[in-house]
C-alpha positions in Angstrom: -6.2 191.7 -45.3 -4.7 195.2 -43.1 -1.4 196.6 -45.0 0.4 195.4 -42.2 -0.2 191.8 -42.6 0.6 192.4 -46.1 3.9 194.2 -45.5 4.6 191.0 -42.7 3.7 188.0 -45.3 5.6 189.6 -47.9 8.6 190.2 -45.7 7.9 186.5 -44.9 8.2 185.6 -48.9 11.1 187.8 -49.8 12.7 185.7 -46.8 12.1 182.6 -48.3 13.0 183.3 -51.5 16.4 184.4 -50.1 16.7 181.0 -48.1 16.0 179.2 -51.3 18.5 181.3 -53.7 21.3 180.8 -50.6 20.5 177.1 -50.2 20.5 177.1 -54.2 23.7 178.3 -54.1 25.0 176.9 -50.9 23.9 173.4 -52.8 26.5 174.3 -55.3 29.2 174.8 -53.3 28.3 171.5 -51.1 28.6 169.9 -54.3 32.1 171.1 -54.8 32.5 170.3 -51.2 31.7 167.1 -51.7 33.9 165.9 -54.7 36.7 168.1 -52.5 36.0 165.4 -50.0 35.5 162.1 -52.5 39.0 163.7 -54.1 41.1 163.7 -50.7 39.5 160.2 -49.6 40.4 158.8 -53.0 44.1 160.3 -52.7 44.5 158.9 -49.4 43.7 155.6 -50.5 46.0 154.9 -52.9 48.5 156.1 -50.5 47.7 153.8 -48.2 48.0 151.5 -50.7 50.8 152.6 -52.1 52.7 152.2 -48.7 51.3 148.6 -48.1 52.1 147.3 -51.4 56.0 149.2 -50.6 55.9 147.8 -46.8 54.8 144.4 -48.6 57.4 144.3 -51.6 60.1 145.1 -48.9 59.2 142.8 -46.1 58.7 140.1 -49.0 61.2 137.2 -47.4 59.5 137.6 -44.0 57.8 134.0 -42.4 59.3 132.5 -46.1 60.9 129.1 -46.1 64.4 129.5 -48.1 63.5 127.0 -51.0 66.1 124.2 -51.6 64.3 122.1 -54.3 66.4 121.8 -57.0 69.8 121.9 -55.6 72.7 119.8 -56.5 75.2 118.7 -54.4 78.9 118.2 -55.1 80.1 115.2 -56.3 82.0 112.5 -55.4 85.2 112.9 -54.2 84.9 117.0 -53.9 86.0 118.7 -50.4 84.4 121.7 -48.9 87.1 123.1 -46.3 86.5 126.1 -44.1 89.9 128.1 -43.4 89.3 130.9 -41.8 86.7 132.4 -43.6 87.7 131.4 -46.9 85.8 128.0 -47.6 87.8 126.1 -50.3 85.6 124.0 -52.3 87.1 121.3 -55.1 88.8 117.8 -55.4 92.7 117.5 -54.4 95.1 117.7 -57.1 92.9 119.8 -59.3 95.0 121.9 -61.8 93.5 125.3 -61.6 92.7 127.5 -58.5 90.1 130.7 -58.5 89.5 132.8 -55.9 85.8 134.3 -56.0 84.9 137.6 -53.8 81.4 137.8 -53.4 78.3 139.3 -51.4 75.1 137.5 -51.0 72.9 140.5 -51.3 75.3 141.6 -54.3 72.8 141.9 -57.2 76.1 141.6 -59.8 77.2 138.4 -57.5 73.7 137.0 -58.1 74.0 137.7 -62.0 77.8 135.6 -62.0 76.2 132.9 -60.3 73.2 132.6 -62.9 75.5 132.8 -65.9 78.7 131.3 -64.9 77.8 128.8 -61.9 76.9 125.4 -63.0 79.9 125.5 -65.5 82.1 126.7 -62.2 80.2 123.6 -59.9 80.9 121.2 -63.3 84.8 122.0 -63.6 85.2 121.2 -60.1 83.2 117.4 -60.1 85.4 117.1 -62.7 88.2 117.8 -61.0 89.6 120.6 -63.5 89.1 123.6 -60.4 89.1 124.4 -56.9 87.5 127.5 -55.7 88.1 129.4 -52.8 85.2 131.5 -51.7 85.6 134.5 -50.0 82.0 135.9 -48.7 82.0 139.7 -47.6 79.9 141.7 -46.1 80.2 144.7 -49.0 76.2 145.5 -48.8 75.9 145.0 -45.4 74.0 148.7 -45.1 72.2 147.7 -48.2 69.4 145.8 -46.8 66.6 146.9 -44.3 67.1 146.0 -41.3 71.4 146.1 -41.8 73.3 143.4 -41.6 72.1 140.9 -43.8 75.5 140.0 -45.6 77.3 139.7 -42.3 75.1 137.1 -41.4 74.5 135.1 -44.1 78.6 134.9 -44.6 78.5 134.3 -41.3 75.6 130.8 -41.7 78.0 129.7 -44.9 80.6 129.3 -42.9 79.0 127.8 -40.3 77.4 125.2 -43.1 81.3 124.8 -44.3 81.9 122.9 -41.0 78.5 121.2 -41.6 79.6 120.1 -44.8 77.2 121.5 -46.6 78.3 125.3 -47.7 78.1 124.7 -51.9 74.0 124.1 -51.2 74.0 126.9 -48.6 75.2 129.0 -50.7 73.8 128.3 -54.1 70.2 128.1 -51.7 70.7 131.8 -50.8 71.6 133.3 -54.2 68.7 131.1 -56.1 66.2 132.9 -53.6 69.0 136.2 -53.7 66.7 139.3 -51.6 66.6 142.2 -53.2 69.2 145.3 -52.4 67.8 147.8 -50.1 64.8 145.7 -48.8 64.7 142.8 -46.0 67.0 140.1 -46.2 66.5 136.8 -44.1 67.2 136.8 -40.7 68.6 133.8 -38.8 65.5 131.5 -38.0 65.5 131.5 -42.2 68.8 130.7 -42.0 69.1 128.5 -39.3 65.8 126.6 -40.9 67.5 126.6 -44.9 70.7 124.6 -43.0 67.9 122.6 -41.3 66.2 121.6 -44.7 69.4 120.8 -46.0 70.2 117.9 -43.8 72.2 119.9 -41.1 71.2 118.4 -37.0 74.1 119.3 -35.2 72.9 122.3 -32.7 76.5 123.5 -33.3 75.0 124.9 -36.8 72.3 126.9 -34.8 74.2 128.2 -32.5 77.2 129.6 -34.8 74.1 131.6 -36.7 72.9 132.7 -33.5 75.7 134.5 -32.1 77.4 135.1 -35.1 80.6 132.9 -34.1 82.4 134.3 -37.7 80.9 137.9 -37.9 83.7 140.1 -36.8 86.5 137.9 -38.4 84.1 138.2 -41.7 83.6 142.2 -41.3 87.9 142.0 -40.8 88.6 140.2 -43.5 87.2 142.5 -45.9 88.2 145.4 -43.9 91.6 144.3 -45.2 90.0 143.0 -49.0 88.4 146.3 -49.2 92.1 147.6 -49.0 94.2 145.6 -51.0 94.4 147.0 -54.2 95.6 144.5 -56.0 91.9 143.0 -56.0 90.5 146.5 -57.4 89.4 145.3 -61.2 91.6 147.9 -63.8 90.6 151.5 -63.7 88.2 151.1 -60.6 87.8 153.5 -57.9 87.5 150.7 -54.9 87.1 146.9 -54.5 84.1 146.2 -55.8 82.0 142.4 -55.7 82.2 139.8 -57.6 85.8 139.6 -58.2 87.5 136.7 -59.4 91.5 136.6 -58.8 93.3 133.7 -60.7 97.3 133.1 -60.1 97.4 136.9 -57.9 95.3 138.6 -60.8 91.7 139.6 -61.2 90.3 137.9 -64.3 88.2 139.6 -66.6 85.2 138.2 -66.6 83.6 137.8 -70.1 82.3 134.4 -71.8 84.8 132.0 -72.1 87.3 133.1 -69.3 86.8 129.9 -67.6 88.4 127.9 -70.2 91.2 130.1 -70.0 
């Protein structure tokens, strides 16, 4: 073998070994490369999950049937009246009056009507109360899309003429949506008044168009001002508020037998 086909193969040999200690070290850094990669992919799953579990926790009333089982109606001899948009609910004659100021996205609202209304529904079968319900709109940014508590104040009333507003609106706070997410939008309603024995197409077409919306968003333009419903040392009107003879009533256990 001539020196110069020496020189050439071990030019040739000091070239692979530099491929090798460059793919040796290139392996290294394609390892990194790779868990770089595994890392991101990983990340971006569970932010894709992250947002369909949030999208899916939002949108969680959507295509849901309003349940109804359960439900008690009024008893005999008790009158659902719609004036306005204050829907008076109770038997003639009874001896006390309240007045109750609610929202039915208003988590507090739902909370009153889990601790205080059966005892509320059993004073007036007995005839002992009549309640006047006033339903405003005071979350009606609150849910996603807005305008949730306009329109299901605006389907109780509707059900007032129906006859059936104590169900409607004992159905929507039993199945209360949550603040800041998706309410239920009128085929829900439309279908809860439906389920609860409603056939008239006058129902239907009160939620559609929103026959009480702007007298309802009025009303508690005017609410919202009145300070004489502001409870004691707050800032604003506020929801639920319960006014007895032209007061707002503290609300703590035992101020129904008061």
């Amino acid at each position: 073998m001539g020196g110069a086909e020496r020189n050439a193969r071990k030019k040739r040999q000091q070239q692979q070994a530099a491929r090798a200690i460059t793919q040796a070290r290139g392996g290294g850094d394609t390892k990194k490369i790779i868990a770089i990669v595994a890392g991101v992919v990983v990340l971006a799953a569970l932010v894709i999950g992250g947002v369909l579990w949030t999208n899916a926790s939002k949108n969680k009333t959507e295509g849901q049937d309003i349940p109804t089982a359960g439900l008690t109606a009024p008893g005999p001899g008790v009158v659902e009246k719609r004036d306005g948009v204050v829907v008076t609910v109770g038997k003639p004659g009874a001896t006390k009056t309240i007045d109750i100021y609610a929202d039915f996205l208003c988590p507090a609202c739902g909370n009153f009507e889990k601790l205080y209304g059966e005892q509320i529904h059993q004073q007036v079968n007995d005839g002992k109360l009549q309640v006047k319900y006033h339903m405003l709109p005071m979350l009606n940014r609150a849910s996603s899309p807005p305008g949730y508590s306009v329109e299901s104040a605006n389907a109780a009333l509707a059900a007032a003429d129906a006859g059936k507003f104590s169900l409607f609106h004992d159905a929507l706070f039993r199945a209360q949506p949550e603040e800041g997410k998706r309410g239920y939008d009128k085929a829900q309603l439309i279908k809860l008044g439906q389920d609860l024995g409603i056939t008239g197409p006058e129902f239907g077409n009160a939620v559609t168009v929103g026959t009480y919306s702007a007298q309802i968003t009025s009303e508690f333009d005017k609410t919202a001002d009145n300070q004489q419903l502001w409870h004691p040392g707050a800032q604003g009107f506020q929801t639920p508020t319960v006014v007895r003879d032209g007061k707002v009533v503290d609300v703590k256990p035992g101020w129904l037998g008061q």
